[in-house]
KEKE-959331 format. One record per residue: residue in one letter; z, y, x of N, C-alpha, C in turn. Coordinates in steps of 0.05 Angstrom, whole numbers, plus 5000, padded with zeros to 4 digits. Layout:
% residues N
AZYXZYXZYX;...
% end
This chain:
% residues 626
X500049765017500050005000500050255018;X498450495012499350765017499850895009;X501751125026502251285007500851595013;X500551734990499851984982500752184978;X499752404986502052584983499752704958;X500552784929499852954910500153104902;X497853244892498653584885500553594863;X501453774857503353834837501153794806;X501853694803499953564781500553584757;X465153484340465153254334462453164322;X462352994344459152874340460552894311;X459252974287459952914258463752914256;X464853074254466453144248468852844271;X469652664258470852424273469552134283;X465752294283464852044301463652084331;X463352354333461752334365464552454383;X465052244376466852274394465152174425;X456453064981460153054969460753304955;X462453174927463853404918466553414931;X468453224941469653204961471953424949;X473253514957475553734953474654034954;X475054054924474054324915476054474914;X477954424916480454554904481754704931;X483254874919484255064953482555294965;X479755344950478655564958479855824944;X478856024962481356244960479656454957;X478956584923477156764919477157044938;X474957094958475657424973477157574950;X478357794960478957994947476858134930;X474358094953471558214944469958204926;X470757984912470357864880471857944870;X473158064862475458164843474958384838;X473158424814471858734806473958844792;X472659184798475759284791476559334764;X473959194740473859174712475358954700;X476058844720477458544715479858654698;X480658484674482758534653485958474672;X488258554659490058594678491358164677;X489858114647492257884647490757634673;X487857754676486657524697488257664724;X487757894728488657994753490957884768;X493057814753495857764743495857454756;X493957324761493257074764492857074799;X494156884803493456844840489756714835;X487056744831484856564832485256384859;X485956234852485755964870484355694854;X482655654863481055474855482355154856;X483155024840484954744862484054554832;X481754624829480454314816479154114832;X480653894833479453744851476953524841;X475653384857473753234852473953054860;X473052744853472852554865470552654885;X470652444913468452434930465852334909;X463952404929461052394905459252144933;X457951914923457551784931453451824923;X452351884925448851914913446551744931;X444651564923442851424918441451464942;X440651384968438051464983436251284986;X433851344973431251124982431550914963;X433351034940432750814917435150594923;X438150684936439750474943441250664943;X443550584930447050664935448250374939;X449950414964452150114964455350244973;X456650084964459550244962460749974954;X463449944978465849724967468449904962;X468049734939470749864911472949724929;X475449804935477249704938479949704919;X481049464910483249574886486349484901;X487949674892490049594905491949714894;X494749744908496949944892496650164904;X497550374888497050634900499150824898;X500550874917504051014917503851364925;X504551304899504951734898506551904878;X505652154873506952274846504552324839;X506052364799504652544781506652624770;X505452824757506653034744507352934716;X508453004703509752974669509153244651;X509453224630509553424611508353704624;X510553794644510553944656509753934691;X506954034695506953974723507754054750;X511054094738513054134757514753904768;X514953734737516753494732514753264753;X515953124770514852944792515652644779;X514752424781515452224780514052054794;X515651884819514051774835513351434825;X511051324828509151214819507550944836;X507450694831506250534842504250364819;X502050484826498750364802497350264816;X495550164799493449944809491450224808;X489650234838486650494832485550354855;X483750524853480750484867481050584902;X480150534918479950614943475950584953;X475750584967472250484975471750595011;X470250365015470250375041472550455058;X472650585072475550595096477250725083;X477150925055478351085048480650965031;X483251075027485250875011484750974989;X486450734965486850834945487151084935;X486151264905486251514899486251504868;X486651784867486551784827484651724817;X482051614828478851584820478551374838;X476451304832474451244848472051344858;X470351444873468451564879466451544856;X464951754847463451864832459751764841;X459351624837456551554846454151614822;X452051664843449951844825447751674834;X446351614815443651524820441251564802;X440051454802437551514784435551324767;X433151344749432051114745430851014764;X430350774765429450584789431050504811;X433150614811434750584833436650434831;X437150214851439049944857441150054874;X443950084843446750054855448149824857;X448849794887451249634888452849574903;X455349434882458349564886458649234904;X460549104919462149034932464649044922;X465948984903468948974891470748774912;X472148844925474148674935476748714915;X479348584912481248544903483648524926;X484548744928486648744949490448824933;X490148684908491748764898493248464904;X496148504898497748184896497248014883;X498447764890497947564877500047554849;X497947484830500047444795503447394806;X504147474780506647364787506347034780;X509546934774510046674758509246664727;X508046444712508046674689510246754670;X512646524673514646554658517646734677;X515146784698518746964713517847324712;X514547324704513847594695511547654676;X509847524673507047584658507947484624;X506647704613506647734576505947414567;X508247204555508146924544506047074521;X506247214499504247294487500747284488;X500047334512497147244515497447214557;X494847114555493947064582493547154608;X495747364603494447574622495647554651;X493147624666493347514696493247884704;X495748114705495248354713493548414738;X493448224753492648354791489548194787;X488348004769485447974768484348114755;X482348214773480448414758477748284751;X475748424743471548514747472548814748;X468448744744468049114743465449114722;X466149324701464049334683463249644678;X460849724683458749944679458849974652;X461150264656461150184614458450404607;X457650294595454350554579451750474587;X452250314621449350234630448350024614;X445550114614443349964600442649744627;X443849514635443449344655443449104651;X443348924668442448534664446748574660;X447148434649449048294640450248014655;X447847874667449047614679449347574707;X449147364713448647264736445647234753;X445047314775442747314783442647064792;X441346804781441046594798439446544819;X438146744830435846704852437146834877;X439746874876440146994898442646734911;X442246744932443146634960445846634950;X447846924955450546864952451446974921;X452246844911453046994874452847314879;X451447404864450447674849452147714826;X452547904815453548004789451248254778;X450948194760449848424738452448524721;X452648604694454348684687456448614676;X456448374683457748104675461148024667;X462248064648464648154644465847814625;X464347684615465747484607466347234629;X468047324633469547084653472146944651;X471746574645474046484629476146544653;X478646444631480746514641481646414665;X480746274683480946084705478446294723;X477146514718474646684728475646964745;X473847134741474947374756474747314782;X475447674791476847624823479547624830;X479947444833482847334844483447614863;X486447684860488147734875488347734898;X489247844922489547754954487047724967;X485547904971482847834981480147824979;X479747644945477647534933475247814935;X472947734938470547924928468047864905;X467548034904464548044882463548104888;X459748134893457548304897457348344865;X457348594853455548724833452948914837;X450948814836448048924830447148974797;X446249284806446349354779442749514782;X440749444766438049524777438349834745;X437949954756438050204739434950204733;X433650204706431750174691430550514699;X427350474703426450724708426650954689;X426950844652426151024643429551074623;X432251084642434551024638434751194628;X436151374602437151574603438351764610;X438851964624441252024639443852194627;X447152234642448752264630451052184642;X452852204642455452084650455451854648;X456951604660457751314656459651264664;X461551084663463651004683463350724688;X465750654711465950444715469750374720;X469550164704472750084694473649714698;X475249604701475649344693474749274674;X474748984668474948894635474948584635;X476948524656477348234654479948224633;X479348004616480048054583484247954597;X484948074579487648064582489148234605;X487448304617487948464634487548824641;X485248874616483549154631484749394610;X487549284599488949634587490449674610;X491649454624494049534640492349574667;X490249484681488949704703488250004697;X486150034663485050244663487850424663;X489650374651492450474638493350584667;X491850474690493450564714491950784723;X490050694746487550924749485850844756;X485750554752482150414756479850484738;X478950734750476850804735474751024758;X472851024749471451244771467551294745;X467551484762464451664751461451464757;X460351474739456951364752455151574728;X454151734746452051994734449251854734;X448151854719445351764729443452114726;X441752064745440552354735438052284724;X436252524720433552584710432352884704;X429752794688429152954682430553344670;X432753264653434253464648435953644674;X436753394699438153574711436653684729;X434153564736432253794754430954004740;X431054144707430354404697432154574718;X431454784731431554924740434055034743;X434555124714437655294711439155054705;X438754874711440954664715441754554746;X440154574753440454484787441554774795;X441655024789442955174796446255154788;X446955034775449455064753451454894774;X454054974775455854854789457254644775;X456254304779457754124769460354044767;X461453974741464553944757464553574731;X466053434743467353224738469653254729;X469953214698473153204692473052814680;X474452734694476052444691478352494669;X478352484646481352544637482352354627;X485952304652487252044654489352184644;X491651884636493551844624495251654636;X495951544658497451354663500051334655;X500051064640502651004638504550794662;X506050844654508650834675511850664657;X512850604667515650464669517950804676;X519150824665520851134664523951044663;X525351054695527751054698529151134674;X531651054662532951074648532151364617;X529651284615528251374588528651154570;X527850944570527250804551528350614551;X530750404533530450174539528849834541;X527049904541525149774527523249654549;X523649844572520249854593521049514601;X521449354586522149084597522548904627;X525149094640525448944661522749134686;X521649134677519149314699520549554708;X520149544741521849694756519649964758;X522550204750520650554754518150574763;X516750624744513350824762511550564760;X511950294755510350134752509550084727;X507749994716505549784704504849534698;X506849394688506249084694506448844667;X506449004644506948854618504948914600;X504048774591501848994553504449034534;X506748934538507449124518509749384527;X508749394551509249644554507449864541;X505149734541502249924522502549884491;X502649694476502349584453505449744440;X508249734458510549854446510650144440;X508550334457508350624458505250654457;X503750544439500850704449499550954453;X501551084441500051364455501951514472;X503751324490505151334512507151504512;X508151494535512251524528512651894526;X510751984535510052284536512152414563;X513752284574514852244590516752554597;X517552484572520852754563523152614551;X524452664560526252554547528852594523;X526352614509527552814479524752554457;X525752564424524652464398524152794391;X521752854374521653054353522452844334;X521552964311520552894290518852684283;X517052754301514252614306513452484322;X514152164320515151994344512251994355;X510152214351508252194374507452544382;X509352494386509552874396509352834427;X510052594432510652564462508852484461;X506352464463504052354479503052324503;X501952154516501352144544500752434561;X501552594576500452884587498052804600;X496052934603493252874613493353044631;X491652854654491752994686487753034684;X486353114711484053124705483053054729;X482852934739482552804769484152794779;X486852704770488852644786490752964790;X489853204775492153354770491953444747;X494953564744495653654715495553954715;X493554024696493254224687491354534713;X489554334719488954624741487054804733;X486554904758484955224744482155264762;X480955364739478555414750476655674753;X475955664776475056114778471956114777;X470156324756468756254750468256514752;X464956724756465156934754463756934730;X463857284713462757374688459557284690;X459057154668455757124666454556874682;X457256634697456556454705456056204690;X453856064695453955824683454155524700;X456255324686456555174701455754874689;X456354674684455554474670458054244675;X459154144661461753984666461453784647;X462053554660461753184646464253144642;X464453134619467052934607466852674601;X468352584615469652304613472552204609;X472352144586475452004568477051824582;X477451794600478551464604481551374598;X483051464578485051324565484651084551;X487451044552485750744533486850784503;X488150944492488851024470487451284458;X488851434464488351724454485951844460;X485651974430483752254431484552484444;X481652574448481252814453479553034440;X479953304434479353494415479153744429;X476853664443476053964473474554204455;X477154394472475654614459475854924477;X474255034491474855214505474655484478;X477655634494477756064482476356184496;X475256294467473256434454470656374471;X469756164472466356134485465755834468;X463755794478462355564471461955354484;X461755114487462054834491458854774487;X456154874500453354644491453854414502;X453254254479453953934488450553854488;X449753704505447853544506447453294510;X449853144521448552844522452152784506;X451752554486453352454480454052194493;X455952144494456451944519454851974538;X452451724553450651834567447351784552;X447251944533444851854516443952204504;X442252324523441352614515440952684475;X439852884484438953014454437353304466;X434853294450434653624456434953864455;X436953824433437754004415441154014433;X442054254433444154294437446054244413;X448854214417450854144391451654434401;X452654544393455254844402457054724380;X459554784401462354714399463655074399;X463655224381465555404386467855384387;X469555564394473055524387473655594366;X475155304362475955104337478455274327;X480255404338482755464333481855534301;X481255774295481155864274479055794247;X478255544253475855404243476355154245;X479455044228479154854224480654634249;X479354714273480854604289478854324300;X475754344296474754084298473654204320;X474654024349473154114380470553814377;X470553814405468653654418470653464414;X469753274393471152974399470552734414;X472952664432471852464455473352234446;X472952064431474551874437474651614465;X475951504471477951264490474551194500;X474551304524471251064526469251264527;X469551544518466351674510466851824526;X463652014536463952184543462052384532;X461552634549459952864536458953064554;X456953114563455653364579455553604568;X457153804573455954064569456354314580;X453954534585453654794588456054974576;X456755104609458955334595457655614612;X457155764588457556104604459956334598;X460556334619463056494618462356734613;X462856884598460857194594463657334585;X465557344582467657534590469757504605;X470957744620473457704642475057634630;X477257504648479057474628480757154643;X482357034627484256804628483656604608;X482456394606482956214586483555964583;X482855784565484155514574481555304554;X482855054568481654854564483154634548;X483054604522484554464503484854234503;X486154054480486053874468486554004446;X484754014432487454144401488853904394;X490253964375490653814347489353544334;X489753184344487753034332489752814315;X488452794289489752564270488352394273;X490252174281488151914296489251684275;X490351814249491451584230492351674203;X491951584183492051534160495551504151;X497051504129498451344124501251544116;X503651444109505951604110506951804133;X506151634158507451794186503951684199;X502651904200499751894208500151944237;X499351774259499351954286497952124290;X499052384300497652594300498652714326;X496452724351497252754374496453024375;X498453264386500153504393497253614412;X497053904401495154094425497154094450;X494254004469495154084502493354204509;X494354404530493454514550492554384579;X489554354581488754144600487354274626;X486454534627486054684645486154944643;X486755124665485855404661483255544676;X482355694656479555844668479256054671;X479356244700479856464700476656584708;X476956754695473756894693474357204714;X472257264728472657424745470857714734;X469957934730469658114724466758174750;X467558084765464358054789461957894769;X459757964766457657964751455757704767;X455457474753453757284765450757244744;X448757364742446457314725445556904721;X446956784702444856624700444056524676;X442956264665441956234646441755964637;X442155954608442555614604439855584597;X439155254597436355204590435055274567;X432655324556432155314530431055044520;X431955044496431254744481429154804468;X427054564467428254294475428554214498;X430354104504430753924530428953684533;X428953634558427653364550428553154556;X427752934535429152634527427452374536;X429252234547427452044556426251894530;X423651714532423451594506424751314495;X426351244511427951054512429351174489;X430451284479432351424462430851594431;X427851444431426251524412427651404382;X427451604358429251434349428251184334;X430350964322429450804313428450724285;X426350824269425150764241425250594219;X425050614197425350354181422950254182;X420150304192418450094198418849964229;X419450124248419749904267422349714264;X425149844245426349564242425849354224;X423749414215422449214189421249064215;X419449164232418049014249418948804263;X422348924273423148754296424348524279;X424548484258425848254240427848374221;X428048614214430148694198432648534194;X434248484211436848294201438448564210;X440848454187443148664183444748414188;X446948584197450048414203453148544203;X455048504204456748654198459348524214;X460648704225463248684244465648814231;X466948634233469848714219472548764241;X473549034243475649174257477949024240;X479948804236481748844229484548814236;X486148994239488948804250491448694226;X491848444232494148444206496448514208;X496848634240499348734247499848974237;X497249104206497549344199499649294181;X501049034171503049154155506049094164;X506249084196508249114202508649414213;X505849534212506449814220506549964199;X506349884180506550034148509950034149;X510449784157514549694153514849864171;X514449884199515950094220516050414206;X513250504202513150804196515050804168;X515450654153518150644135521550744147;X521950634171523950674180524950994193;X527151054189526851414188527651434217;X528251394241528151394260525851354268;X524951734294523251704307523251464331;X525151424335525351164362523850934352;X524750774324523750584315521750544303;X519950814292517650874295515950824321;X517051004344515150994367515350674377;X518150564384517050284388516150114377;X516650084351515549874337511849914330;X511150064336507750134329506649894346;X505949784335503449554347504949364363;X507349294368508949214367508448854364;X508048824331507948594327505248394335;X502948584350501248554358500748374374;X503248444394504548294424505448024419;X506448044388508247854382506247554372;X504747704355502447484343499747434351;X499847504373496547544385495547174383;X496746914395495246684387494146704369;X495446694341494446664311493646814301;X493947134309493347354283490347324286;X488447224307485047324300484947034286;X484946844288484346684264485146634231;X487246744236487846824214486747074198;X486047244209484347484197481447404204;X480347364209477147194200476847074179;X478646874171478746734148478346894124;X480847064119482047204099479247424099;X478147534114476247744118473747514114;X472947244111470547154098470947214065;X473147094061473747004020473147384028;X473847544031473047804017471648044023;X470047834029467248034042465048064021;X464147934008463648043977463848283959;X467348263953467648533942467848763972;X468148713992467648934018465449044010;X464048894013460949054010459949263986;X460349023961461849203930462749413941;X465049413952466649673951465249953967;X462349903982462550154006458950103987;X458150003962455750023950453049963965;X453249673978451149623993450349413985;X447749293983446849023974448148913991;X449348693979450448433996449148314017;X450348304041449248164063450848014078;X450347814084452647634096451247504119;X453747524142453047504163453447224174;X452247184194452146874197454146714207;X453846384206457046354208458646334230;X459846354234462246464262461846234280;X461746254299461346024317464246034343;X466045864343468045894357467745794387;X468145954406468145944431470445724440;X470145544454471945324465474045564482;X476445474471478545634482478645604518;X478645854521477845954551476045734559;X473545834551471245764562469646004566;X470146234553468246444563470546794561;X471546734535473046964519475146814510;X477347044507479546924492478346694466;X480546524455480746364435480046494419;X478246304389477046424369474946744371;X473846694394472546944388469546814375;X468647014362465147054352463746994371;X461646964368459246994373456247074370;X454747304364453247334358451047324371;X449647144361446247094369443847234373;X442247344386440847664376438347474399;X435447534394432747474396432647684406;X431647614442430647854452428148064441;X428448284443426748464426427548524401;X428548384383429248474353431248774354;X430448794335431749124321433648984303;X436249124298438149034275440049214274;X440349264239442049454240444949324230;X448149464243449049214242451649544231;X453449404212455349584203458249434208;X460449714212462249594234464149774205;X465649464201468749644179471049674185;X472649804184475149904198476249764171;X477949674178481049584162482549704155;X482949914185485449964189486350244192;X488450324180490050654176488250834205;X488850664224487750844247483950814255;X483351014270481151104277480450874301;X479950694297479550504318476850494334;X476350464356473350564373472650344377;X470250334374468150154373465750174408;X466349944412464249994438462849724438;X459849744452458649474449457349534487;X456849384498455449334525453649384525;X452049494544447949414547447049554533;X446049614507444649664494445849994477;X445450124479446250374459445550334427;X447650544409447250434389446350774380;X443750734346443350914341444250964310;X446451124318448751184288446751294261;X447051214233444651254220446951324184;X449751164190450751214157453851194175;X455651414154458051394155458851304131;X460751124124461751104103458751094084;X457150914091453950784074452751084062;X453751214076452851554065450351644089;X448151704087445951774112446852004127;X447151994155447652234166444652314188;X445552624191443552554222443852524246;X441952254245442752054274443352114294;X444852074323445352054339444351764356;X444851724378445251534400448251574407;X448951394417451851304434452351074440;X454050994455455050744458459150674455;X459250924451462650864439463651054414;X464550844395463350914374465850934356;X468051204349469851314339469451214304;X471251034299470750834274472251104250;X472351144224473251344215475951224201;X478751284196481251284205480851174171;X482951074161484351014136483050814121;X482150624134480150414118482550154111;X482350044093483649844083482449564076;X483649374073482349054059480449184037;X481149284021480349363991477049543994;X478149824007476649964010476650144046;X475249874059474450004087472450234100;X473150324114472150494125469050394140;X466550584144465550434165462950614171;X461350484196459550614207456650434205;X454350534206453150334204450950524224;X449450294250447950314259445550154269;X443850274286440650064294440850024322;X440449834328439749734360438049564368;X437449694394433749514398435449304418;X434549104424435748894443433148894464;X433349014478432249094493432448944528;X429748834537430148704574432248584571;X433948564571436148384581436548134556;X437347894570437847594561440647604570;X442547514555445547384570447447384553;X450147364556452147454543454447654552;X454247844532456948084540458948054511;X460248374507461548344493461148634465;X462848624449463948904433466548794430;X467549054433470749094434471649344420;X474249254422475749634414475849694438;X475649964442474850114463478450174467;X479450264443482950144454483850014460;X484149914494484349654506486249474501;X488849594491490149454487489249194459;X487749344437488449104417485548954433;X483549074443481648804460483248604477;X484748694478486348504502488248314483;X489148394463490448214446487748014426;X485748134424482647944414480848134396;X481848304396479348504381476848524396;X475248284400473648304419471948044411;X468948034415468447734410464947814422;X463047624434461347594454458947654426;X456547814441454347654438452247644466;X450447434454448547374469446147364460;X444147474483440947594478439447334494;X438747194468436946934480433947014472;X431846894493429246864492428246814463;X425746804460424246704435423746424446;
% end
């Protein structure tokens, strides 16, 4: 282990959801026009947003070894005064040690990335002297999965020493082992790729809330056409990562089960607090007032100096494994252009929400978002989260506005200019028709979100104690994970009938469940869906449940077409913010089209909230030949 020393640290309303060290430059005095307002003046401009290192493509090749390991330091709390020192599982690469990221790699269409994953983390514990009896989880084995890339999925069998494509189903006896073990991942980036933000995260099953939960996560940009327009290659990029790590908290909680301060080592340390311990040590009212504090590359809350009339361009990337986000910069605008990493030509504008409602840029767990900012007055402002209800019900969670950066605008005059639309879109992302999905075989299918652990959270939010509220939420999750997915499959066939009845769609019924030999590929009882390379299918996804549950599928992007069987206008994405208060009776849901496109194999869809994938909200398909 090393140690670190650290700094002091809606797409549609609720569905669209080296740069090296930037931080420490020290604006001349000479920039500081003398029109500048007094409350920016008032401000030391010190720049101390930092960046992951930036890793970019030469000659059609990026190669980079991921190293995972523990990583010993502080972060900040609530307040990024409050220190708490910290031992997580993160990323390191090549000689460099572990960090709050992992390096940021940029490539392009046509271009062959690949990663080298070693595993330098410990070996499992015992499983009955530390690992969750609840499900399978092996904490210290990892993969690595390209969440958004459009890539091969399997195994390359023509190569000499095992290859990886994007390959994430690996039975439980799979993975990379602990102490040593490696992977080659090759990932061939398709020429006519979209470009946009991506990441890259774990997702070896039982395992990938409690790495991402730490800080295994890092950037993959692909570029294009959009970023070489002109007034974009001029625009100063910035990378916001926005993490959450949870932690084990000396004498806060009794509960962190036996897991010693600043560590990570249980799911129900995640499953008992999901939108984390907020790490104060005080209950409101609102046993989720305390929510996880969000850092942004590894600090809490920094600032950024920008002059009047500058334009810059900044990628968001979500990587909690719970919580929303509700970005909203004072008094300017937010152009959003690529949702997750899947363009548009049309700009979205995000004004500030404060007085309007309060609906920012919604990111949910998994997504991300590109967009143009011009700073056009002096001044001090900030970078939000407002206000997000991520639940339905008597005691709805409703996670608390934070303050996630500050932006100080300088009064020195910078001329530039954002692009004019249309932008341009790759045709990969052309949209998808009702004659070409007539063409590709028109099959519809339907995925059911449900947990039955919703009515032990109906019993908790009953109880008038914020404590027994915050712990008991998802709770029983931990408790019933063997049985609860077979048992809700069943009960969700007999009433899929009136489901459909209920959301006014001709009946369609999907085909019949095919059960995966326990750890042979995925957890026990998962699905399987079958999909003919090339077919088009539009496939609708129903929430169950009080909360806003996220929807993510592998490989293929999906093109959003009905909320609630109501037509909207479409988008692309690939993580997909399910709409909050759906029930057995009358569920919530989304319905979209996807081309199955080059790739043959098997991946997965999951909740993009890792924790309930890791308990089985999760089940394979596979893209076979004709």
């Amino acid at each position: 282990m090393s140690d670190v020393n650290a700094f002091a640290n809606s797409r549609r309303n609720f569905l669209r959801a080296g740069f090296g060290m930037a931080s420490g430059v020290i604006v001349p005095l000479s920039l500081v026009g003398c029109e500048q307002t007094d409350e920016a003046s008032h401000h030391a401009s010190v720049h101390n947003f930092m960046q992951p290192d930036l890793l970019e493509a030469k000659n059609g090749l990026l190669e980079v070894t991921l190293k995972a390991s523990y990583f010993n330091t502080m972060v900040s709390g609530a307040s990024p005064t409050d220190q708490y020192p910290v031992s997580l599982r993160a990323y390191g690469y090549g000689a460099h040690p572990a960090s709050y990221a992992g390096p940021t790699l940029v490539v392009r269409g046509g271009d062959t990335l690949r990663i080298k994953l070693i595993n330098d983390l410990p070996v499992n514990p015992p499983f009955l002297a530390f690992r969750d009896p609840t499900n399978y989880i092996k904490p210290n084995t990892t993969n690595l999965h390209a969440h958004g890339l459009h890539v091969y999925p399997g195994i390359y069998e023509d190569s000499i020493n095992p290859e990886y494509g994007d390959y994430v189903v690996d039975p439980n006896y799979g993975g990379v082992m602990p102490a040593g073990d490696s992977r080659q991942y090759v990932y061939h980036i398709p020429k006519d790729h979209p470009e946009g933000p991506f990441y890259y995260h774990p997702q070896y099953h039982g395992s990938s809330a409690i790495q991402v939960a730490s800080l295994m996560s890092g950037a993959i940009l692909v570029r294009g056409p959009v970023d070489d327009l002109p007034e974009m290659a001029q625009a100063s990029e910035l990378l916001f990562l926005f993490q959450a790590p949870y932690f084990a908290v000396a004498g806060l909680f009794k509960d962190d089960l036996g897991v010693s301060p600043g560590m990570l080592e249980k799911l129900a340390q995640l499953t008992r607090h999901p939108t984390g311990q907020g790490l104060r040590n005080n209950f409101g009212d609102d046993a989720y007032a305390d929510a996880q504090p969000v850092m942004i590359n590894g600090v809490r809350q920094p600032t950024i100096v920008m002059q009047c009339g500058e334009v810059q361009r900044w990628r968001f990337i979500n990587t909690q494994v719970f919580n929303y986000l509700n970005l909203n910069l004072d008094a300017h605008v937010l152009k959003q252009y690529t949702s997750d990493g899947w363009g548009s030509a049309l700009y979205q504008n995000h004004e500030d929400a404060r007085q309007k409602g309060g609906d920012g840029l919604l990111l949910a767990p998994g997504g991300r978002a590109s967009v143009l900012v011009k700073m056009d007055k002096p001044g001090t402002y900030y970078l939000r989260s407002l206000s997000v209800r991520m639940s339905e019900g008597h005691h709805p969670i409703i996670l608390p506005e934070y303050m996630l950066a500050k932006v100080v605008v300088l009064a020195a005059i910078k001329t530039m200019t954002v692009p004019q639309q249309p932008l341009p879109v790759r045709s990969f992302l052309n949209p998808i028709t009702d004659e070409e999905f007539a063409n590709g075989g028109g099959k519809k299918r339907n995925i059911i979100f449900r947990m039955l652990g919703n009515e032990s959270l109906l019993s908790a939010q009953q109880v008038k104690t914020a404590l027994h509220r915050a712990t008991d939420v998802f709770y029983s999750l931990a408790e019933r994970a063997d049985d609860l997915y077979q048992q809700s499959k069943e009960k969700v066939r007999q009433q899929l009938p009136p489901l459909l009845e209920a959301n006014a769609q001709k009946p369609v019924y999907p085909s019949s469940p095919k059960i995966v030999k326990r750890f042979d590929i995925q957890p026990a009882n998962t699905l399987n869906e079958i999909v003919i390379l090339d077919a088009v299918e539009e496939w609708t996804v129903f929430n169950m449940n009080s909360i806003a549950n996220v929807f993510h599928i592998h490989v293929n992007p999906m093109y959003v077409i009905k909320v609630n069987g109501i037509a909207i206008d479409p988008y692309w994405c690939d993580t997909l913010a399910l709409p909050a208060g759906g029930t057995v009776e009358y569920p919530t849901s989304v319905t979209f089209r996807m081309r199955f496109k080059d790739f043959c194999g098997p991946y997965i869809l999951h909740s993009q909230m890792l924790q309930d994938a890791d308990l089985g909200m999760i089940q394979r398909v596979t893209v076979v030949a004709q």
